[in-house]
Rosetta silent file (secondary structure, phi, psi, omega in degrees, C-alpha in Angstrom):
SEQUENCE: XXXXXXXXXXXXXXXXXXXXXXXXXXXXXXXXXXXXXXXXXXXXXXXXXXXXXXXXXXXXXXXXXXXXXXXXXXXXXXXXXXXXX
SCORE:     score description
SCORE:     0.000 S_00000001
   1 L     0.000  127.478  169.573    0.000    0.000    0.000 S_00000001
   2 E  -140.272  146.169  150.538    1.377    3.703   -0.757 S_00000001
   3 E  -130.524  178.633 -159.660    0.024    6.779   -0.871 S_00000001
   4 E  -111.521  105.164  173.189    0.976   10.159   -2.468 S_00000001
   5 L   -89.181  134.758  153.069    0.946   13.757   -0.099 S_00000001
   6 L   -96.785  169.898  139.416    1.727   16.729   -2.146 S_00000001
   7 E  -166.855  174.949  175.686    3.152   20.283   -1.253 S_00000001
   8 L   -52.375  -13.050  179.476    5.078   22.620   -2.644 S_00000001
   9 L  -113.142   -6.506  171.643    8.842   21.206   -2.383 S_00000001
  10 E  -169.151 -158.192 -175.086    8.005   17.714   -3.031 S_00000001
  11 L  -103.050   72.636 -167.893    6.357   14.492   -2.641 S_00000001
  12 L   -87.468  120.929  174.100    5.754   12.423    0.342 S_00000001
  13 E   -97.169  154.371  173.826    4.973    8.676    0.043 S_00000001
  14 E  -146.710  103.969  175.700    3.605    7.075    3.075 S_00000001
  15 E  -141.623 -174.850 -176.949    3.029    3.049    2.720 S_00000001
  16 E  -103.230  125.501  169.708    3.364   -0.316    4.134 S_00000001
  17 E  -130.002  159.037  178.756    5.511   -3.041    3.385 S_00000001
  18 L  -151.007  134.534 -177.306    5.158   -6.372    4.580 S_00000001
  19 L   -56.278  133.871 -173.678    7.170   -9.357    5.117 S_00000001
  20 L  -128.118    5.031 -171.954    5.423  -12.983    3.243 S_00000001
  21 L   -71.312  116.215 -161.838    8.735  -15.079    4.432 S_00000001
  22 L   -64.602  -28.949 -150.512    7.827  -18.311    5.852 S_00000001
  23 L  -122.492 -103.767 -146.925   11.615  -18.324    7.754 S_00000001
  24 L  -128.597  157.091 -159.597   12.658  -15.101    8.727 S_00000001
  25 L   -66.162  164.254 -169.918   12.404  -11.304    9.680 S_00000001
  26 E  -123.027  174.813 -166.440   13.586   -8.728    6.263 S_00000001
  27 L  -176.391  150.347  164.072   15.612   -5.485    7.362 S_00000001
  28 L    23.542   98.843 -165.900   16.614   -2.202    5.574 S_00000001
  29 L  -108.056  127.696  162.604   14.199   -2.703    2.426 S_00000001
  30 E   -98.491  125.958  171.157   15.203   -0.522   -0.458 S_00000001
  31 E  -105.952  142.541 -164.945   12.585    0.771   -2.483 S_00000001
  32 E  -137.553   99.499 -163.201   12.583    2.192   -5.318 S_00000001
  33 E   -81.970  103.958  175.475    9.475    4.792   -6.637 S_00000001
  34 E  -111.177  144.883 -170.035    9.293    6.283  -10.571 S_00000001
  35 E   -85.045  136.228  143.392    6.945    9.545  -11.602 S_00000001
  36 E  -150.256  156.353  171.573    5.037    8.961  -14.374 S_00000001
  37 L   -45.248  171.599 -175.861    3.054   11.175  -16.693 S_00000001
  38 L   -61.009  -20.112  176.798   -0.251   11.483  -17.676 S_00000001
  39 L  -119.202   40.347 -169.513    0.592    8.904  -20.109 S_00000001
  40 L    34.218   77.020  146.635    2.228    6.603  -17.754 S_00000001
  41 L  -100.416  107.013  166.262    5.799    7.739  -19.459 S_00000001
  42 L   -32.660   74.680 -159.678    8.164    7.310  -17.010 S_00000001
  43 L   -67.231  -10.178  174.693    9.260   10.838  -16.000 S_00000001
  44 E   101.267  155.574 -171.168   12.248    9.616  -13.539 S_00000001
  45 E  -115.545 -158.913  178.716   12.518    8.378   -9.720 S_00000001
  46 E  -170.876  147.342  165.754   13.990    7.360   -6.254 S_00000001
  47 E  -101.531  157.493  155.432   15.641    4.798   -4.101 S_00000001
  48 E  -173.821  143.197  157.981   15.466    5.137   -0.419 S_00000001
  49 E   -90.980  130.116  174.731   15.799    2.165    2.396 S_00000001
  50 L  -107.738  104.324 -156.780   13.891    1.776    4.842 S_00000001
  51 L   -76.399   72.819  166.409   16.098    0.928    8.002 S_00000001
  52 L  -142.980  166.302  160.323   13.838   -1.038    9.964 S_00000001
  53 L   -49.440  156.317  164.370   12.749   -4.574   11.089 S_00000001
  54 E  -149.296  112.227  179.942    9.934   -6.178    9.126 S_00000001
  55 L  -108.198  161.014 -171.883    9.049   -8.864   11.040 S_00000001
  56 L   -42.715  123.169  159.740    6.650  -12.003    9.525 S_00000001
  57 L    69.164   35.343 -167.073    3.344  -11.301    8.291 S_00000001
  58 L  -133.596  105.157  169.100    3.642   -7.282   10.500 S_00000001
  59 L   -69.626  167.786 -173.473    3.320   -4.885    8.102 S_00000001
  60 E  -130.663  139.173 -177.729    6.097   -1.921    8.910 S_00000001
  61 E   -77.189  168.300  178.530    4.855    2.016    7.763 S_00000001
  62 E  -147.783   96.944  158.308    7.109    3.987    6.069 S_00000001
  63 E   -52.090  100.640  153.934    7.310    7.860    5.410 S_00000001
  64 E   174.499  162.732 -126.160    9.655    9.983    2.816 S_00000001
  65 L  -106.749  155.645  175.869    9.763   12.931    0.923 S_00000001
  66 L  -142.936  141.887  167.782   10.973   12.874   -2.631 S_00000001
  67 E   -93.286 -162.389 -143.782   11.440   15.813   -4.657 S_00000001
  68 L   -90.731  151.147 -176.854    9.198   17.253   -6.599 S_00000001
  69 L  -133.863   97.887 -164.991    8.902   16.126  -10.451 S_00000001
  70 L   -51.991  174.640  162.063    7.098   18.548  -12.824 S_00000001
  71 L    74.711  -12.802 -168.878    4.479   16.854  -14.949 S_00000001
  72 L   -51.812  145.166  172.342    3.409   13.692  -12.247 S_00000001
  73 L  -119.599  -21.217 -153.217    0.181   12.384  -12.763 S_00000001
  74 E  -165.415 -174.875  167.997    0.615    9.108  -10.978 S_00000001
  75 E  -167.110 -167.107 -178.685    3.947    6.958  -10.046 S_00000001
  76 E  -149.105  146.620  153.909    4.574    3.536   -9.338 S_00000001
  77 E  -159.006  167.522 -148.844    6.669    1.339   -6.928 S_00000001
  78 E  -145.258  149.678 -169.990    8.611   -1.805   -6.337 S_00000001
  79 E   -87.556  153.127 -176.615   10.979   -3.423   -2.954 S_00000001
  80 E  -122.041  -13.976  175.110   14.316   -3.714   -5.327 S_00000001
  81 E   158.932  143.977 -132.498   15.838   -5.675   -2.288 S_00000001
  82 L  -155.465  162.861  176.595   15.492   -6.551    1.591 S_00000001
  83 L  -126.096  135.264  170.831   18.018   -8.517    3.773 S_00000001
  84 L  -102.701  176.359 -135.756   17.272  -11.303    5.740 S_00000001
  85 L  -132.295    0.000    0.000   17.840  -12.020    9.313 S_00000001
């Protein structure tokens, strides 16, 4: 789950990620978010990690600001890699 806060200097996502691992707790989850246009063209992005436990089947929230990208209509995003414990 993510959602998208505007203001004027950027872009705040606020979402959930959640651990589906049968064996063991995830850590410092990098995510990775891309802008896209009205015509889903891919307008450019962000990485950020999120340096926390995720322990099994607990989702863990997450907060941060990205900056602003003229033209966004919409975005998309995907975990690009998590570590396990």
């Amino acid at each position: 789950m993510l959602k998208r806060l505007f203001n004027k200097k950027g872009k705040y996502f606020v979402g959930n990620i959640k651990n589906n691992s049968l064996l063991a707790r995830a850590k410092d989850a990098e995510i990775r978010v891309t802008s896209l246009s009205r015509t889903e063209s891919e307008l450019g992005g962000a990485e950020f990690k999120v340096y926390e436990y995720i322990e099994l089947n607990e989702p863990q929230s997450f907060e941060r600001k990205i900056e602003a990208i003229q033209d966004v209509e919409g975005s998309k995003w995907n975990i690009v890699s998590a570590l396990g414990e």
